[in-house]
C-alpha positions in Angstrom: -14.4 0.4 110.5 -11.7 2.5 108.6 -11.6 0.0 105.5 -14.8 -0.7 105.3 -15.9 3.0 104.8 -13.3 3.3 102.3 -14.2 0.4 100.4 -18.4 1.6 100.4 -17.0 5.1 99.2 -15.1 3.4 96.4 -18.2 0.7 95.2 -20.4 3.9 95.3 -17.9 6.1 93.1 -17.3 3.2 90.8 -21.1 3.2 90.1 -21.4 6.8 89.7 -18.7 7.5 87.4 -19.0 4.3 85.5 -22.6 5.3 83.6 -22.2 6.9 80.3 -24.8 9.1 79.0 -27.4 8.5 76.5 -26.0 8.7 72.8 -28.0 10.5 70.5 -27.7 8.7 66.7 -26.5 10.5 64.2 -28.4 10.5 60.8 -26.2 8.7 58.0 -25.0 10.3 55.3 -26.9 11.0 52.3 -25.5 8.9 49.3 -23.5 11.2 47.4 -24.5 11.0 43.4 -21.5 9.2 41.6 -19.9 11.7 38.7 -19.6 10.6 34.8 -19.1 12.3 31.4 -22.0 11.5 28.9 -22.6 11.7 25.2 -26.4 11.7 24.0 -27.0 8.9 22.1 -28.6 9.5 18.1 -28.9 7.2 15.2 -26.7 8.0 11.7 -26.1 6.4 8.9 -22.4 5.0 9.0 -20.2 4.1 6.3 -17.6 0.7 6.8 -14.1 1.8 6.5 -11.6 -0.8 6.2 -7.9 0.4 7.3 -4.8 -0.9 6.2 -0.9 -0.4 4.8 1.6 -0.8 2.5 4.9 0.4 0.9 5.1 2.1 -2.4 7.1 0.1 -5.1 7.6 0.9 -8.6 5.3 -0.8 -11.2 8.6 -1.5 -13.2 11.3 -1.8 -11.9 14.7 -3.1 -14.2 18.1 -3.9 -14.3 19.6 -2.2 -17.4 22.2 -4.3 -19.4 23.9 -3.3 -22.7 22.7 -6.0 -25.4 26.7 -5.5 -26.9 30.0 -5.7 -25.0 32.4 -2.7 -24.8 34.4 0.1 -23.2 32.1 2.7 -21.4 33.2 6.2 -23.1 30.5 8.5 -22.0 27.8 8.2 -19.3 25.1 11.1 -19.6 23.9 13.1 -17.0 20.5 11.4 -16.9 22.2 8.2 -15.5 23.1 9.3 -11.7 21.5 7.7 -9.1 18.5 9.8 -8.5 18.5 11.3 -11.8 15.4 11.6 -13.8 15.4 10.8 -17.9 13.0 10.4 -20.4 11.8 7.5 -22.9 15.0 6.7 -25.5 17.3 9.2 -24.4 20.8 8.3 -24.2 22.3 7.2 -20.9 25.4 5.7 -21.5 27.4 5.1 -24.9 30.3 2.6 -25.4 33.6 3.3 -27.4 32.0 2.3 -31.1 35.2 1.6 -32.8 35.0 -2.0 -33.3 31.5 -1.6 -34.3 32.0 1.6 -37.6 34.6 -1.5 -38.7 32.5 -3.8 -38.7 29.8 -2.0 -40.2 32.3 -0.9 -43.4 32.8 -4.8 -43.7 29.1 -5.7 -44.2 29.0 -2.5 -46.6 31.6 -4.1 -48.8 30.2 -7.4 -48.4 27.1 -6.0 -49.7 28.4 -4.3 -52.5 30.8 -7.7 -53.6 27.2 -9.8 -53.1 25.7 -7.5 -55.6 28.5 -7.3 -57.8 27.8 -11.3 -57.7 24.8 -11.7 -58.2 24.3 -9.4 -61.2 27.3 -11.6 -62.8 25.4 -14.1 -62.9 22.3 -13.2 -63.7 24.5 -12.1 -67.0 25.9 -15.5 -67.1 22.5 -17.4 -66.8 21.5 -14.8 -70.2 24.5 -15.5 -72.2 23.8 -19.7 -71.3 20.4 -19.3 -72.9 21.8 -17.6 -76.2 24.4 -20.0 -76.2 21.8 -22.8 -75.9 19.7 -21.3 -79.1 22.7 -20.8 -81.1 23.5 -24.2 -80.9 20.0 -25.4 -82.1 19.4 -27.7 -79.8 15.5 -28.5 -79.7 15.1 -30.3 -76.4 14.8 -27.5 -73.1 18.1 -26.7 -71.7 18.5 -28.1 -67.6 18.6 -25.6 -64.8 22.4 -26.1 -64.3 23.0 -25.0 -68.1 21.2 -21.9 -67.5 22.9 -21.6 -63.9 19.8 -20.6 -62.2 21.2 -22.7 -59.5 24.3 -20.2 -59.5 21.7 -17.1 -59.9 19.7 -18.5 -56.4 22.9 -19.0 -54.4 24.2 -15.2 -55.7 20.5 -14.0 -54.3 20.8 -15.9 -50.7 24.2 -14.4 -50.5 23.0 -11.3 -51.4 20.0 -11.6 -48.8 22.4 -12.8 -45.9 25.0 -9.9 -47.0 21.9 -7.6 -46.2 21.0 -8.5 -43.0 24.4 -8.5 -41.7 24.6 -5.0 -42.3 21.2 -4.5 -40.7 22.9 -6.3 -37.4 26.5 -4.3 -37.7 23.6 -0.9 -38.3 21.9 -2.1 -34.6 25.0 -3.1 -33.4 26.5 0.2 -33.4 23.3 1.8 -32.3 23.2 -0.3 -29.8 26.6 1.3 -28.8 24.2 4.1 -27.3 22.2 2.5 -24.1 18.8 4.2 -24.3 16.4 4.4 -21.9 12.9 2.4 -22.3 10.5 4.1 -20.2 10.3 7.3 -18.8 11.8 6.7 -15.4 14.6 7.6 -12.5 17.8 5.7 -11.7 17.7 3.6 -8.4 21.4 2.5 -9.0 24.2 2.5 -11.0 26.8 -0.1 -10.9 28.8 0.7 -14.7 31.8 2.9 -14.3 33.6 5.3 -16.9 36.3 3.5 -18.3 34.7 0.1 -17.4 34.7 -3.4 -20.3 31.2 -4.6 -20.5 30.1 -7.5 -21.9 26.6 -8.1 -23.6 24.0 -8.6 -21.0 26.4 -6.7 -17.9 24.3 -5.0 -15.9 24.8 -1.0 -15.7 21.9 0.0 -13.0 18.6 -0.2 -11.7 16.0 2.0 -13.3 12.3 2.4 -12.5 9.1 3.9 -14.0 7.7 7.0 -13.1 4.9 7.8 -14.9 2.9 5.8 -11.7 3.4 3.8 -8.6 1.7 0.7 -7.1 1.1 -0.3 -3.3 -0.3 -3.3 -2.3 -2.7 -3.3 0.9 -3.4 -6.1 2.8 -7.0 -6.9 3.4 -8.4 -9.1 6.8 -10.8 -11.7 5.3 -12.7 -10.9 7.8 -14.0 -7.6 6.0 -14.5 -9.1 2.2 -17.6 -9.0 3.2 -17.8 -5.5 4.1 -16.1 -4.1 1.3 -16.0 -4.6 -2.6 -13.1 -4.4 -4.5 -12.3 -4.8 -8.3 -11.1 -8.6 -9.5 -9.5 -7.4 -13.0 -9.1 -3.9 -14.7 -12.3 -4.5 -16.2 -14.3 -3.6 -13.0 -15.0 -0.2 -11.4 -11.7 0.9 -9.3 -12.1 1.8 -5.9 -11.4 5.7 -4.9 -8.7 5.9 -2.0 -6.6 8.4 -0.1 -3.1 7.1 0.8 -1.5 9.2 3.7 2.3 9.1 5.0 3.6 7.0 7.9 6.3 8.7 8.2 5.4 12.6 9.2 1.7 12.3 10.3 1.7 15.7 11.5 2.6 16.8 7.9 -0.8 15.5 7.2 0.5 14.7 3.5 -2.3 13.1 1.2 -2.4 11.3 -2.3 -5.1 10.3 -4.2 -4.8 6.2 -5.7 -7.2 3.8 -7.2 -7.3 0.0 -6.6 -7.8 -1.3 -9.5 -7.3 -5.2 -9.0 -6.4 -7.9 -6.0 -4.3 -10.8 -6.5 -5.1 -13.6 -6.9 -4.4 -16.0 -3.8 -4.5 -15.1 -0.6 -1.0 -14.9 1.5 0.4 -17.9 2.7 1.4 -16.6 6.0 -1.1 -14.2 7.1 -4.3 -15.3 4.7 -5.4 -12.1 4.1 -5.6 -10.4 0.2 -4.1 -8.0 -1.4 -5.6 -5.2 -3.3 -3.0 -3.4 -5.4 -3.7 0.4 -5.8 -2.3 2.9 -8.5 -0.8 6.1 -7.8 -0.4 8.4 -11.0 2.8 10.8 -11.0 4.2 9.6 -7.2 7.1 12.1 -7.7 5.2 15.5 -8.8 6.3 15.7 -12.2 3.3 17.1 -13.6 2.2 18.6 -10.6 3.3 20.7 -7.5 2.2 17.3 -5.3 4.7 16.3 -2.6 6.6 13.2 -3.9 6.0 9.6 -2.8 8.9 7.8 -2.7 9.8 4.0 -3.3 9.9 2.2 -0.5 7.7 5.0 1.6 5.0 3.8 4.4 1.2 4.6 3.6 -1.9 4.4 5.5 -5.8 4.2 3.9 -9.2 3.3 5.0 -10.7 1.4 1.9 -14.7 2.3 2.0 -17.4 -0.2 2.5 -21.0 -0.5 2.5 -23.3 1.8 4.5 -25.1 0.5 7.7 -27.7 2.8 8.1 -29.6 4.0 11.2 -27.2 2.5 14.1 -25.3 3.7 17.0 -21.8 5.0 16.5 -20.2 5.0 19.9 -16.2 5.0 21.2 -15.0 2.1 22.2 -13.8 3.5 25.5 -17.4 3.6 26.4 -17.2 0.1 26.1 -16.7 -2.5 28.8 -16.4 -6.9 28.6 -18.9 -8.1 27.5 -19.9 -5.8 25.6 -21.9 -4.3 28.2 -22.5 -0.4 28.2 -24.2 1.7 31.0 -26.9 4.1 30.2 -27.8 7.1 31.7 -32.4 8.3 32.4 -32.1 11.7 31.1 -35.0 12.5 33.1 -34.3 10.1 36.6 -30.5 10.3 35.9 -30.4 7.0 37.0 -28.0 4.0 35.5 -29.2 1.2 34.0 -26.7 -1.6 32.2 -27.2 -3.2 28.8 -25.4 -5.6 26.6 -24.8 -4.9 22.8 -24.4 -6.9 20.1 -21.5 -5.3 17.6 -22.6 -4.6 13.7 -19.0 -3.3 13.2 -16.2 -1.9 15.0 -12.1 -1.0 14.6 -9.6 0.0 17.4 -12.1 3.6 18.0 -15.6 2.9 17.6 -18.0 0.6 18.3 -21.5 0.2 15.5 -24.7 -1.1 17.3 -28.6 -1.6 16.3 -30.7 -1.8 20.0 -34.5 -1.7 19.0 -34.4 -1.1 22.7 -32.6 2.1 23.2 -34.0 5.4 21.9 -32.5 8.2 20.8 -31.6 11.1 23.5 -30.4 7.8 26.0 -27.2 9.4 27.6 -24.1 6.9 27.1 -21.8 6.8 30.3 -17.9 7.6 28.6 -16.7 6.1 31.8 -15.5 3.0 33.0 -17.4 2.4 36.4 -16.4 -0.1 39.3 -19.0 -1.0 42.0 -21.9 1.2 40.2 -25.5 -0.3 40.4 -28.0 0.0 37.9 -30.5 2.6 39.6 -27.8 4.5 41.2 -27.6 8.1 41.1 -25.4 10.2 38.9 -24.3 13.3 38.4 -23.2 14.7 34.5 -19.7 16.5 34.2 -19.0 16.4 30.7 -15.6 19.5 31.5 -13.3 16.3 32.3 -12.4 17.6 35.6 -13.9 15.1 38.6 -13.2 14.8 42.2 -10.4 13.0 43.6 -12.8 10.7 45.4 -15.5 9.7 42.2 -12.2 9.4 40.2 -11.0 7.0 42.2 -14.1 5.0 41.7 -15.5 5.6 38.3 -12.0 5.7 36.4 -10.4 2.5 37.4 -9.4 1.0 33.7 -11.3 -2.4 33.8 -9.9 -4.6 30.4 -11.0 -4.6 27.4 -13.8 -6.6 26.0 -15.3 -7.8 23.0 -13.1 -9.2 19.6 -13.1 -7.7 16.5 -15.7 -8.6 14.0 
């Protein structure tokens, strides 16, 4: 009977301890609102800016030669590389022996053609006399009155001239001057050094202005209007450096023409701006050197009443989320782009008023009639910003 007991005592403990009490259900959690950073959303005019680059470069740019050969006696202060010099001042001279020599010669010449050529212009008198005394009746020839000899004294004469008109150019020509007012690049004649005619002494370039030209997407021709020829209006700019940004160095330029093919490579224009005095000569301007890196925004037409809104608002698609002031609800809605560049975005939505709050975030797994909650500090919890700033990838292509 032992076991037996035992084994009702156990069945009736199992069943005792084995009933778990009633569990009471707990309410669920109340959806928490999600967190975003809005900006209110109001319509402005907006101006088209087109952005774009180049590199300065001279607007003339030359290799100086001497136009007669020589040996290099003096080279002027104005021709060291960097060195600024005005129009026809002297930058380097040659040893002008050879050429006071040659310039006495054609003196003499001169004076022996002259001497000549009045000679015979006696002569062709005294023939005529002679001819009358004689008594001849019939008109003496050309060759009796040496009027052929009087012509060829009067060609000498003239060639005797303009010989020494070359040996006078030749020895100023001795003295290299300087065409343009302008600033050596390089220099490549020596002190000391032969030349011939046509050696080349240096690299000069112009400095009364400057040209850059700026490539321009074909894309946004239509967007932007810019001068053919020099006849049309030129187009007001602001080129700023590449170089030092935080200098936040400025220059004022003008486009005053595009070329006239597009490039081969790339197929985009090129507008070619003007900058007057690049290196501050008349001015207490910063200097824009050759060969410098600048930045514009050429402007374009006006698109008036739109949206202006940053790109990172933005989502594929185009799609942007929207916030009810009032219900502070989202909703979603898909845009259709007027303009836009690498930081905004320009839309025209009949269908979204002025005062609509634009969500700044990118949101994952957010519903349109979901809750929110506006922080607009930049500071969100660990748990929302987990959620609401995963970076999804961009959408949309540039118009």
């Amino acid at each position: 009977m032992l076991p037996v007991v035992f084994l009702i005592a156990g069945l009736a403990s199992y069943a005792l301890f084995s009933k778990q009490p009633p569990q009471v259900a707990e309410p669920s959690p109340k959806p928490r609102p999600l967190e975003v950073r809005v900006e209110e959303l109001k319509r402005k005019d907006f101006q088209v800016s087109v952005a774009t680059h180049g590199l300065i470069q001279a607007h003339s740019q030359v290799n100086l030669t001497a136009q007669v050969g020589g040996r290099v006696q003096t080279i002027h202060s104005g021709f060291e590389v960097g060195a600024f010099f005005e129009k026809d001042e002297v930058l380097l001279a040659l040893d002008p022996v050879d050429f006071e020599e040659a310039l006495v010669n054609a003196k003499a010449q001169l004076a022996q053609t002259e001497f000549n050529l009045e000679q015979e212009r006696i002569r062709a008198k005294q023939a005529k006399l002679n001819w009358d005394d004689l008594g001849y009746e019939e008109e003496p020839s050309e060759m009796v009155l040496r009027i052929p000899h009087v012509k060829l004294a009067e060609s000498q004469l003239e060639r005797a001239k303009e010989q020494l008109l070359s040996a006078q150019r030749n020895l100023e020509r001795t003295k290299v001057r300087a065409p343009f007012d302008g600033r050596v690049l390089s220099r490549s004649a020596g002190l000391g050094q032969t030349i011939g005619a046509g050696s080349p002494l240096g690299i000069i370039i112009a400095t009364d202005y400057s040209e850059v030209r700026l490539p321009v997407s074909t894309r946004f021709l239509g967007d932007i209007s810019l001068p053919e020829d020099l006849s049309d209006p030129p187009v007001e700019i602001v080129l700023r450096d590449c170089l030092a940004e935080r200098a936040n160095l400025a220059w004022p330029a003008k486009i005053l023409r595009t070329e006239g093919a597009l490039d081969a490579s790339t197929l985009e224009l090129f507008a070619v701006a003007r900058v007057d005095d690049p290196f501050g000569l008349e001015s207490d301007r910063v200097p824009l050197r050759i060969g410098q890196p600048v930045a514009t925004a050429i402007p374009g037409r006006t698109l008036t009443d739109v949206f202006v809104i940053p790109r990172e608002a933005v989502a594929d698609l185009n799609r942007i989320r929207l916030v009810d002031p009032e219900a502070l609800t989202l909703r979603s809605a898909v845009i259709s782009q007027l303009w836009e560049d690498d930081d905004v975005l320009v839309f025209n939505d009949p269908s979204i008023e002025d005062g609509t709050l634009l969500v700044l975030d990118r949101l994952v797994y957010a519903p349109d009639g979901g809750k929110v909650e506006i922080v607009n500090d930049g500071t969100l919890s660990e748990e929302e910003s987990s959620l609401s700033h995963e970076q999804m990838p961009e959408g949309g292509s540039q118009k």
